[in-house]
VOVO-122486 format. One line per 5 residues: their letters; for each residue x, y, z of C-alpha. Coordinates in Angstrom, 1 decimal, always signed. Each point is the difference from the previous one (the first is absolute). Layout:
% VOVO-122486
a = X,Y,Z; ...;
//
This chain:
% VOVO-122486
xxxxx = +124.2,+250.1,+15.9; +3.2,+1.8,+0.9; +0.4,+2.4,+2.7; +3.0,+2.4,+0.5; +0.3,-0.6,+3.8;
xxxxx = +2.9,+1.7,+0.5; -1.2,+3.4,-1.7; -2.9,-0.9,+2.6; +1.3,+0.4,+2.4; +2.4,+2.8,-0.8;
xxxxx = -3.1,+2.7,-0.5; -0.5,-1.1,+3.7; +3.4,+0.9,+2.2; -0.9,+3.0,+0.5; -2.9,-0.4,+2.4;
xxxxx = +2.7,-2.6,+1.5; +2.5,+3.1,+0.4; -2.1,+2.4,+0.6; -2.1,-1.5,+2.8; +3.7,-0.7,+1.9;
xxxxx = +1.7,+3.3,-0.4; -3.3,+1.7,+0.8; -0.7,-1.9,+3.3; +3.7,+0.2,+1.1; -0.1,+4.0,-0.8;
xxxxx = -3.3,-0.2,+2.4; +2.0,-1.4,+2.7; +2.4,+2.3,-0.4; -1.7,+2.9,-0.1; -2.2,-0.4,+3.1;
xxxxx = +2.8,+0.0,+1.7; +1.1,+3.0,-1.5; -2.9,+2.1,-0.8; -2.1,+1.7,+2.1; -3.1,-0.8,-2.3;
xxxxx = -0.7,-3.9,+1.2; -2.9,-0.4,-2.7; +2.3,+1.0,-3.0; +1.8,-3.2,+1.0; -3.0,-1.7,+0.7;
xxxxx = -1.2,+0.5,-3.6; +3.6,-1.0,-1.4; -0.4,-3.0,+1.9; -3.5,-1.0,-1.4; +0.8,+1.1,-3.1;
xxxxx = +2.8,-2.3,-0.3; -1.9,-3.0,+1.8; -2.7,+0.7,-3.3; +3.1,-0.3,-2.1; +0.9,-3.5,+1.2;
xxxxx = -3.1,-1.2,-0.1; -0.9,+1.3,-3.3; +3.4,-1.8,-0.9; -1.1,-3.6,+1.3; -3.4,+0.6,-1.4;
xxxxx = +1.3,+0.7,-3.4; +2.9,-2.7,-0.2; -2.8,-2.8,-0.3; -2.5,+0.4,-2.6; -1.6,-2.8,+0.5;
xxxxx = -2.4,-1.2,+3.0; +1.5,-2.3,+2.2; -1.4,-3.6,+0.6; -0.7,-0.3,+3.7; -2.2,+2.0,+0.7;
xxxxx = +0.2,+3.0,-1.9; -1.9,-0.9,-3.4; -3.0,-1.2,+2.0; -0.1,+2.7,+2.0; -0.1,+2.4,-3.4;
xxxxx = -2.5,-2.2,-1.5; -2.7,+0.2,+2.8; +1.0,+3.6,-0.3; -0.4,+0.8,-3.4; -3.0,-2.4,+0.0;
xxxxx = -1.6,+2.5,+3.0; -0.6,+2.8,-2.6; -3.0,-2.3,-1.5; -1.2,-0.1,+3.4; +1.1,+0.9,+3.2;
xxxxx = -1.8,-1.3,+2.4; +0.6,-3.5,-1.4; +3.9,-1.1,+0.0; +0.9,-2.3,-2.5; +2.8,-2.1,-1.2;
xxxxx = -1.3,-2.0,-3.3; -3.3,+2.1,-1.4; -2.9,-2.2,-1.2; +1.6,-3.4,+0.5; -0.6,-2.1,-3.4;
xxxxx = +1.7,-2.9,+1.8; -0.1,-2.0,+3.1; +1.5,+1.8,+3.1; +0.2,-0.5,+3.8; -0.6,+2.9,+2.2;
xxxxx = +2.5,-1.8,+2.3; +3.1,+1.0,-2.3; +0.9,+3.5,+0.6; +2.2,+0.1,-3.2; -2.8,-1.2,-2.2;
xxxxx = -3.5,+1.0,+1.6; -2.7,+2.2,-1.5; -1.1,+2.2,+3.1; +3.4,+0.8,+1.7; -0.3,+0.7,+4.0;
xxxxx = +3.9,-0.8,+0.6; +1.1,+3.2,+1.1; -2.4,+3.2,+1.3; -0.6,+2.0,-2.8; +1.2,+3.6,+0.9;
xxxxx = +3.7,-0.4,-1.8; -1.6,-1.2,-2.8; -2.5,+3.0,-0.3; +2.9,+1.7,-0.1; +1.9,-1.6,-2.7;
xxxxx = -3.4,-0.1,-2.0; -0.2,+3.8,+0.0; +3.1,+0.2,-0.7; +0.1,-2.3,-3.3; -3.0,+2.6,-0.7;
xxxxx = +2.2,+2.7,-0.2; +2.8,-1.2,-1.4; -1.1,-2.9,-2.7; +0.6,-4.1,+0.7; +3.6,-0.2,+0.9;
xxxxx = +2.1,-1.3,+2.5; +1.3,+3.3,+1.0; -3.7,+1.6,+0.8; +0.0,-3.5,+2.0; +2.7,+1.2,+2.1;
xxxxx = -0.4,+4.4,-0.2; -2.2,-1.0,+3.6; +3.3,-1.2,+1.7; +2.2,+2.1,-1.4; -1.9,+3.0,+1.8;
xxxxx = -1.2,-1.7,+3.2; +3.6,-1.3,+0.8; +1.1,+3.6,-0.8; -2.3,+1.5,+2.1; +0.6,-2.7,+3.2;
xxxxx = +3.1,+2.3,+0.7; -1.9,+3.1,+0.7; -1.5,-2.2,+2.6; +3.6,-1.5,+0.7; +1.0,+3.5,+0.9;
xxxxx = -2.8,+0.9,+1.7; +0.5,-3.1,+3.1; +3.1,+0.2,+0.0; +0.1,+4.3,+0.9; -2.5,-0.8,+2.8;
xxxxx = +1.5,-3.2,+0.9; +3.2,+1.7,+0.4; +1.0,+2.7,-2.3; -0.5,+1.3,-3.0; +3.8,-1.1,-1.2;
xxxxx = -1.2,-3.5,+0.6; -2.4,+0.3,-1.6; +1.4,+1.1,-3.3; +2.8,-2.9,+0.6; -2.7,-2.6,+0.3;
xxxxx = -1.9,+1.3,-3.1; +3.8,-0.2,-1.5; +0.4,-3.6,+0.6; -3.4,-0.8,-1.1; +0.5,+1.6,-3.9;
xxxxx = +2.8,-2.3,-0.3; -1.8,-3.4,+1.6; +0.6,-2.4,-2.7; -3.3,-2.1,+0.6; -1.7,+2.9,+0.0;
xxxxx = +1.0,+0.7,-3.6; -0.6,-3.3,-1.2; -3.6,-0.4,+1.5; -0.5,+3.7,-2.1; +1.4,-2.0,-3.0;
xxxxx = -2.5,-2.7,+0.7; +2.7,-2.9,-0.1; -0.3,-1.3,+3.1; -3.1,-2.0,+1.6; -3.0,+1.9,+1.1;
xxxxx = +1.3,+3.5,-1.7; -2.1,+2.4,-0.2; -2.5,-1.1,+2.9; +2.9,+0.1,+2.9; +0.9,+3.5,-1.8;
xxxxx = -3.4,+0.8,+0.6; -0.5,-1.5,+3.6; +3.8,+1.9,+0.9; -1.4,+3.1,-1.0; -3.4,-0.5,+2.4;
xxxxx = +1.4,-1.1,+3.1; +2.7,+3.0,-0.1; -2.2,+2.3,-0.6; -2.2,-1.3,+3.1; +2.9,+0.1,+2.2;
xxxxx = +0.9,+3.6,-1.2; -3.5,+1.0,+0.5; +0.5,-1.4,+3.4; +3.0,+1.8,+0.6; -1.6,+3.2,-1.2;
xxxxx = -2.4,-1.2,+2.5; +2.7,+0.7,+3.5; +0.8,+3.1,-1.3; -3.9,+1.6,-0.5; -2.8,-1.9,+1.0;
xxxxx = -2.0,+1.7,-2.6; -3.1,-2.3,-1.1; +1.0,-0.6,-3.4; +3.3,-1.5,+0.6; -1.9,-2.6,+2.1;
xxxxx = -2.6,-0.1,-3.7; +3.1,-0.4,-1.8; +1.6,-3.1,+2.0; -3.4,-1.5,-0.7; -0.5,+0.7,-3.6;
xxxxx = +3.6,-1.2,-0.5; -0.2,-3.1,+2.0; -3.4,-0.9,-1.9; +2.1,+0.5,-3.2; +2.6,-2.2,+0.8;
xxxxx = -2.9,-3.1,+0.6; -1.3,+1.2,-3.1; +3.6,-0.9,-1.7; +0.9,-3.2,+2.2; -2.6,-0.7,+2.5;
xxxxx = +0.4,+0.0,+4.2; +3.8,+0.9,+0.1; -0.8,+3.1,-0.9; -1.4,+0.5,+3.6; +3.6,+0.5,+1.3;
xxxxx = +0.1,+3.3,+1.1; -2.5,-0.7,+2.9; +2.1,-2.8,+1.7; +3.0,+2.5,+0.3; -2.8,+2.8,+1.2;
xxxxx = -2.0,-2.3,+2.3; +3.8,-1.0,+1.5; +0.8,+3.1,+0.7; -3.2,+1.2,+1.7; +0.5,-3.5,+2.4;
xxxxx = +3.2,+0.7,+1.0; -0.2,+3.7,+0.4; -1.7,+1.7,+3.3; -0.8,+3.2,-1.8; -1.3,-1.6,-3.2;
xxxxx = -2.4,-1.7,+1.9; -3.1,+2.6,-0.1; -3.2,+0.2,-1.0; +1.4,+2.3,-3.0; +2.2,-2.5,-1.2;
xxxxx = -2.3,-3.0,-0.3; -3.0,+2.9,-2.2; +3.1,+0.3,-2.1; +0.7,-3.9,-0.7; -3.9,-0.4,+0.1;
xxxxx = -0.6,+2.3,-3.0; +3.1,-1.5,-2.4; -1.6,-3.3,+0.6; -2.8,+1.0,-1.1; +1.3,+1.8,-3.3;
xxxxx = +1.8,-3.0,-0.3; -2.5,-1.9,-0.2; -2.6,+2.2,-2.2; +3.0,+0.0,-2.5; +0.5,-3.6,-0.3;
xxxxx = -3.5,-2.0,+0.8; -2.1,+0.9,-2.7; +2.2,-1.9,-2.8; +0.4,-3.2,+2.3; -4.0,+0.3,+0.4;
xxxxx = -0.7,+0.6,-3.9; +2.3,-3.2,-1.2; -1.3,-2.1,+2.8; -3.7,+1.0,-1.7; +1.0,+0.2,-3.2;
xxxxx = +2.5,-2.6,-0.6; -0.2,-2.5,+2.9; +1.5,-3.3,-1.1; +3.1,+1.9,-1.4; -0.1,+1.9,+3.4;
xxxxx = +0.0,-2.1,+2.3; +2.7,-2.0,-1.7; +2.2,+2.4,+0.3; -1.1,+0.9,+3.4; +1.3,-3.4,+0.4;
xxxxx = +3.2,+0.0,-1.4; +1.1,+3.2,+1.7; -0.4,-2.1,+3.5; +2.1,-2.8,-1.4; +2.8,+2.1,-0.8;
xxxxx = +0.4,+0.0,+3.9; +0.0,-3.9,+0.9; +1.4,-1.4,-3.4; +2.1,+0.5,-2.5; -1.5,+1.6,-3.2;
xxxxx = +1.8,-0.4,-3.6; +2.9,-1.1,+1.3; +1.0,+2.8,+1.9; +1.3,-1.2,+3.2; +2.7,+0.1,+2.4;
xxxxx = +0.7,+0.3,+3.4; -0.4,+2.0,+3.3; +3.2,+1.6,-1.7; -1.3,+0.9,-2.9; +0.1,+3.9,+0.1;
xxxxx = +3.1,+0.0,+2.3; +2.5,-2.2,-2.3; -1.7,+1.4,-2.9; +0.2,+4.0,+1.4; +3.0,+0.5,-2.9;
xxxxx = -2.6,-0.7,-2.8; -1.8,+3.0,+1.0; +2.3,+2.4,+0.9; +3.5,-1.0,-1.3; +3.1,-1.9,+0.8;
xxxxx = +1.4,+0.7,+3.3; -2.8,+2.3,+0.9; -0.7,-1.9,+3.4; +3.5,+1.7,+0.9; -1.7,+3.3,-0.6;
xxxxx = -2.7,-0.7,+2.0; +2.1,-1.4,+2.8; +2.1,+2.9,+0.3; -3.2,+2.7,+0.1; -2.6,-2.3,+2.3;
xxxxx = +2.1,+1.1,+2.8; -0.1,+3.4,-0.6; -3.7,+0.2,-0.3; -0.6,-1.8,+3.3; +2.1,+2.6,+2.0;
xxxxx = -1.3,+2.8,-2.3; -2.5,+3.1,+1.0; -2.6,-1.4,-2.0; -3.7,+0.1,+1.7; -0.9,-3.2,+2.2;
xxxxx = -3.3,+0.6,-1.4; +2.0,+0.0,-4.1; +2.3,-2.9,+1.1; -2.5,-1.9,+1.4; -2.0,-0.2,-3.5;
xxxxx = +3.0,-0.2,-2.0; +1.2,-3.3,+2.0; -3.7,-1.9,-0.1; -0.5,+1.3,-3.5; +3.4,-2.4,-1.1;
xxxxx = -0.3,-2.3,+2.7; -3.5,-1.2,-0.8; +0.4,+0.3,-3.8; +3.3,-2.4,+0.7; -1.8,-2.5,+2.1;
xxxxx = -3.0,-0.3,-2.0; +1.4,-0.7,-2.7; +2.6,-2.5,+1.8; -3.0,-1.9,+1.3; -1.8,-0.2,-3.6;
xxxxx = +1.1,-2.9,-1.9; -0.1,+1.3,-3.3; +3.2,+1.9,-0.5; +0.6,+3.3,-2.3; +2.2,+2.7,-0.1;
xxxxx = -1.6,+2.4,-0.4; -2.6,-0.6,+3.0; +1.9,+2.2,+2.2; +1.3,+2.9,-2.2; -3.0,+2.2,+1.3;
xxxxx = +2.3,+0.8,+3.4; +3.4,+0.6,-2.2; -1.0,+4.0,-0.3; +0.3,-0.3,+4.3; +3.3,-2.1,-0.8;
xxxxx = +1.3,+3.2,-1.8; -1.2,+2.0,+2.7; +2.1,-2.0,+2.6; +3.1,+0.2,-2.7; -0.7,+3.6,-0.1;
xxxxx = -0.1,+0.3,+3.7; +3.1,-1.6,+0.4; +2.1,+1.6,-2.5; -1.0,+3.6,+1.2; +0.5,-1.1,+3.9;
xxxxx = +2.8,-1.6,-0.1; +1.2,+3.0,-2.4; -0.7,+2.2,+2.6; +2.0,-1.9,+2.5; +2.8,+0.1,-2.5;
xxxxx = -0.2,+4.2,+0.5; +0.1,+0.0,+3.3; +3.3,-2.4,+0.1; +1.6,+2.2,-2.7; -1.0,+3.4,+1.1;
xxxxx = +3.1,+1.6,+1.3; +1.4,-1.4,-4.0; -0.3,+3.1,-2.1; -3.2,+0.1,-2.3; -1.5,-3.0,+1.8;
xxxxx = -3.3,+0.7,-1.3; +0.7,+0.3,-3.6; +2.2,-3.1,+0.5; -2.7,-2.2,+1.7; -2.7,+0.7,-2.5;
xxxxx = +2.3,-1.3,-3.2; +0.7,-2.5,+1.8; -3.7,-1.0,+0.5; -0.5,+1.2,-3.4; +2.6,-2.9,-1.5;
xxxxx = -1.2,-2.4,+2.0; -3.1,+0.3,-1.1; +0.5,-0.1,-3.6; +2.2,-2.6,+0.4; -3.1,-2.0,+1.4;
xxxxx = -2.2,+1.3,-2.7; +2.1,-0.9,-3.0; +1.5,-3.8,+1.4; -4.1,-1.1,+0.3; -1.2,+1.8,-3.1;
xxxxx = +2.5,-1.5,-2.0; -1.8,-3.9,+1.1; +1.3,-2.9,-2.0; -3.5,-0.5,+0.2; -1.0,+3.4,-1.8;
xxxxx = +2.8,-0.7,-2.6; +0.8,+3.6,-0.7; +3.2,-0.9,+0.2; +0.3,-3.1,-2.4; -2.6,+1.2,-2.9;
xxxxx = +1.3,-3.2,-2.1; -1.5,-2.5,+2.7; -3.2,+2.3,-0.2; -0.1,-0.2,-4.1; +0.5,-4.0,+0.3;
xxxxx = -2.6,-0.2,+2.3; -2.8,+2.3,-1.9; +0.8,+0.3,-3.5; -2.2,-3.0,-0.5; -3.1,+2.2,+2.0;
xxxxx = +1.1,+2.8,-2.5; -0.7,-1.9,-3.0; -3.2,-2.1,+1.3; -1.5,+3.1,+0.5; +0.4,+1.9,-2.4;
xxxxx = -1.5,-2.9,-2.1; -3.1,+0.1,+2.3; -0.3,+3.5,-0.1; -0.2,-0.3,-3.9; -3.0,-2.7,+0.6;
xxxxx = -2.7,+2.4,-0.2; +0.9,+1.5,-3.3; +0.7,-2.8,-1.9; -3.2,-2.0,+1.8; -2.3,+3.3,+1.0;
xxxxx = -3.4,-2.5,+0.4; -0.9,-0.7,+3.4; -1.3,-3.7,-1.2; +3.6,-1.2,+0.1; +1.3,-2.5,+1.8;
xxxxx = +4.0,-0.1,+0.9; +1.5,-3.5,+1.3; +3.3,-1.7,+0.9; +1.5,+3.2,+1.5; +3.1,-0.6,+2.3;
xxxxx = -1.2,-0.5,+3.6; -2.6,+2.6,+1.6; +1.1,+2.4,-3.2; -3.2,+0.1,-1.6; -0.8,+2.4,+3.2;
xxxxx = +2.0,+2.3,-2.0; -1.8,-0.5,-3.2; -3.3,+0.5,+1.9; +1.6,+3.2,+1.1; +1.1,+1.0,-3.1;
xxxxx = -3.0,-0.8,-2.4; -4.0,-0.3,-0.3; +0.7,-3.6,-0.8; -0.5,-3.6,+2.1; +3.3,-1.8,+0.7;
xxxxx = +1.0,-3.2,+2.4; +3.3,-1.5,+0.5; -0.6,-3.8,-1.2; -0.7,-1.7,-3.3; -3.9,+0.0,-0.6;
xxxxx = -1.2,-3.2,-0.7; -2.1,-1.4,-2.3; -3.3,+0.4,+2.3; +1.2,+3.9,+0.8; +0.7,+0.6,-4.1;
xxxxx = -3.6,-1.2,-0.7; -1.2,+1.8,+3.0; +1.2,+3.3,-1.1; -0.3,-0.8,-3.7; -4.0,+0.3,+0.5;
xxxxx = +0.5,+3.0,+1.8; +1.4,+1.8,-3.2; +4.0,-0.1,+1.8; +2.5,+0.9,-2.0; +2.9,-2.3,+1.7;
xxxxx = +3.9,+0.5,+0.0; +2.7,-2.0,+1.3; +3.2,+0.7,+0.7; +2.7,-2.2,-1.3; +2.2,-1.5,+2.0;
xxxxx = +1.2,-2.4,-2.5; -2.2,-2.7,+2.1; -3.6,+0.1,-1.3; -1.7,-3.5,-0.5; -1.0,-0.7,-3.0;
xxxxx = -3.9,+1.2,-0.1; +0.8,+3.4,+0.3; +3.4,-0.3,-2.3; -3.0,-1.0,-2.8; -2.7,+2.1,+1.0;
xxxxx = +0.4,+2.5,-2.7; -2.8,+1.7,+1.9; +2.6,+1.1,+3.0; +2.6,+2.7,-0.4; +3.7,-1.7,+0.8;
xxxxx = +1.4,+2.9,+1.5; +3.8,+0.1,-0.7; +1.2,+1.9,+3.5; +3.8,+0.0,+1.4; -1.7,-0.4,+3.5;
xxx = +0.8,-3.2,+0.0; +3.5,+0.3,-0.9; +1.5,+1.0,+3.2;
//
């Protein structure tokens, strides 16, 4: 089946264009107009823009992990208080094999309650998969703003929330190429809004900011499980260390998110560990092991997130962050606000140091506090730069472009990633156009096979997710064999195999079995 990638891709620049020349006018202006929230909206406006643009540029769901992650979704409007991955198993499974079970316990539901809703709304598609994302990473810079203006100021704030629109991995995890997607999207969006809540918190200690860290932090367990408690080792830091945090007021406060916290998140770990206990507690299991051995490969060493900190955030970035570290230490921020910020990255840092199994994105929940630092930086050391110039006529005017250009310089060098490809769309088409055409095939599946007694086989690996996604049909990856073909024969199975030019011979002669013909395999 052809597919015109280029024209593709062309209906999409604009949301590429747009989303830059909207969040560079938003810097711009709030540091020309009086009105900070018209520059606020510019900026999220043109955040939405890029994200719609990643979103859009891959219509197809990615292997690891986002296609399992739709399919429990989509498979949650049936029922959903019972995640699942394969519906009514015909065939042999183990509960042991997250890519392959029935009951799926993986990863806390509340992201994919999300996602489910959303492929309510907006039909079985990868980008109702992703329309979740798209608006939580969108709104995480409201929240950006919002630390970084009691942090500091409300200037960098907005430079933070800046950087963050244009953070590469951010984009990509909206897109759902890289590992874990949607969930760490989910789990970002969380644990920033508990720490905003919190930082709402110094400014008013109005009960329902204290509800609000709760109800946040119990969202972020229901997304990715005990990490999402971060926001109280920063709190419970700065309460320690802190003469006049340490009252009888203080401790109520903590008490009462706690216990949110924990009315939020304990009923679902009680209900599966009742309702599905063998798949439970496996995965109970397997969450401990991720901290003394190495899971699926993913390894690596005390290092890891140090020699690795350019995959998240960009080439050279560690330069960025070396230059504005200083600047934060010696800034006015709050002991109480500095405090928190430094536990909040050092624990996330060491934690994950210690674990022996190694991801990326494990410690991408602090990077909206590594804007905040940037943002810190740029504006402080801007200031400095005022005060050196001020006898040097329009200083001010001077000093602000300055910070402006530097700025977007950092912006547009990490947005345009080798890694996010926007600027090499050739390397992107070699790499997807295959992805293209597989699914459009699969999407076709249900018309041309519209019984739910089929049976699809011999898919490329871990792709018959997507047909499971895409149709009412069965589907595995392997050739059946004799034993499964009889198996599913006297269950009234219609079966179809995909060619790959390497059938054996009993199904090349069963006349009984649809051959197929697919350019899957061709690739």
């Amino acid at each position: 089946m052809e597919f015109d990638y280029d024209l593709f891709i062309s209906q999409y620049q604009l949301y590429l264009f747009g989303g830059m020349i909207l969040s560079l006018a938003a810097l711009i202006s709030f540091d020309f107009v009086s009105n900070k929230k018209i520059s606020l909206l510019l900026l999220m406006t043109g955040a939405l823009c890029l994200r719609l643009f990643v979103s859009l540029m891959d219509p197809f769901l990615h292997g690891w992990d986002e296609q399992f992650h739709a399919l429990v979704a989509k498979n949650l409007l049936e029922n959903p208080w019972k995640p699942v991955l394969v519906k009514d198993p015909i065939l042999p499974f183990s509960y042991t094999s997250w890519p392959e079970n029935h009951v799926w316990l993986h990863k806390q539901p509340l992201f994919l309650w999300q996602m489910a809703v959303s492929i309510k709304l907006f039909g079985v598609n990868e980008f109702a998969v992703r329309v979740p994302s798209i608006l939580m990473s969108t709104l995480i810079l409201a929240f950006l703003y919002r630390i970084g203006a009691i942090a500091y100021s409300k200037k960098a704030g907005f430079y933070a929330a800046f950087l963050f629109t244009g953070s590469f991995y951010m984009l990509e995890l909206v897109s759902g190429r890289f590992a874990t997607d949607h969930n760490d999207v989910a789990f970002l969006f969380y644990v920033t809004a508990s720490i905003w809540a919190w930082f709402e918190s110094t400014q008013s200690e109005k009960k329902y900011w204290f509800v609000l860290i709760g109800v946040f932090s119990g969202a972020a367990i229901m997304v990715k499980w005990l990490v999402g408690l971060l926001v109280y080792s920063g709190w419970a830091m700065s309460i320690l260390m802190l003469k006049n945090q340490r009252r009888w007021g203080s401790y109520k406060n903590f008490g009462l998110s706690v216990l949110i916290t924990a009315i939020v998140a304990s009923p679902w770990q009680l209900y599966t560990a009742i309702r599905f206990p063998v798949e439970s507690q496996w995965e109970m299991l397997l969450a401990r092991k991720h901290f003394y051995s190495v899971i699926e490969g993913h390894d690596g060493g005390w290092l890891f997130h140090f020699t690795n900190f350019n995959e998240v955030y960009g080439v050279d970035f560690i330069y960025v962050l070396l230059f504005a570290l200083p600047f934060f230490f010696v800034s006015g921020i709050a002991k109480r606000n500095k405090i928190a910020m430094i536990v909040w990255i050092g624990i996330v840092y060491l934690f994950f140091s210690i674990a022996a199994t190694k991801m990326l994105a494990f410690t991408l929940i602090v990077s909206p506090l590594i804007y905040v630092i940037i943002g810190v930086g740029l504006i402080h050391s801007s200031s400095l730069l005022e005060g050196k110039i001020s006898k040097v006529k329009n200083h001010r005017i001077i000093t602000r472009w300055i910070t402006v250009l530097i700025a977007s310089f950092i912006f547009v060098h990490f947005l345009n990633h080798d890694r996010l490809r926007l600027s090499n769309q050739e390397e992107r088409k070699s790499l997807h156009i295959n992805e293209i055409s597989n699914t459009l095939v699969y999407q076709n599946l249900q018309e041309e096979f519209p019984s739910p007694k089929t049976f699809f086989f011999n898919t490329p690996e871990f792709d018959h997710i997507k047909v499971l996604f895409y149709t009412s049909a069965r589907a595995r990856s392997g050739i059946p064999t004799p034993e499964v073909i009889s198996q599913l024969r006297e269950k009234k199975y219609t079966i179809v195999v995909f060619d790959n030019g390497k059938l054996p011979d009993y199904i090349l002669q069963d006349k009984h079995i649809t051959k197929y013909p697919l350019d899957v395999w061709k690739y």
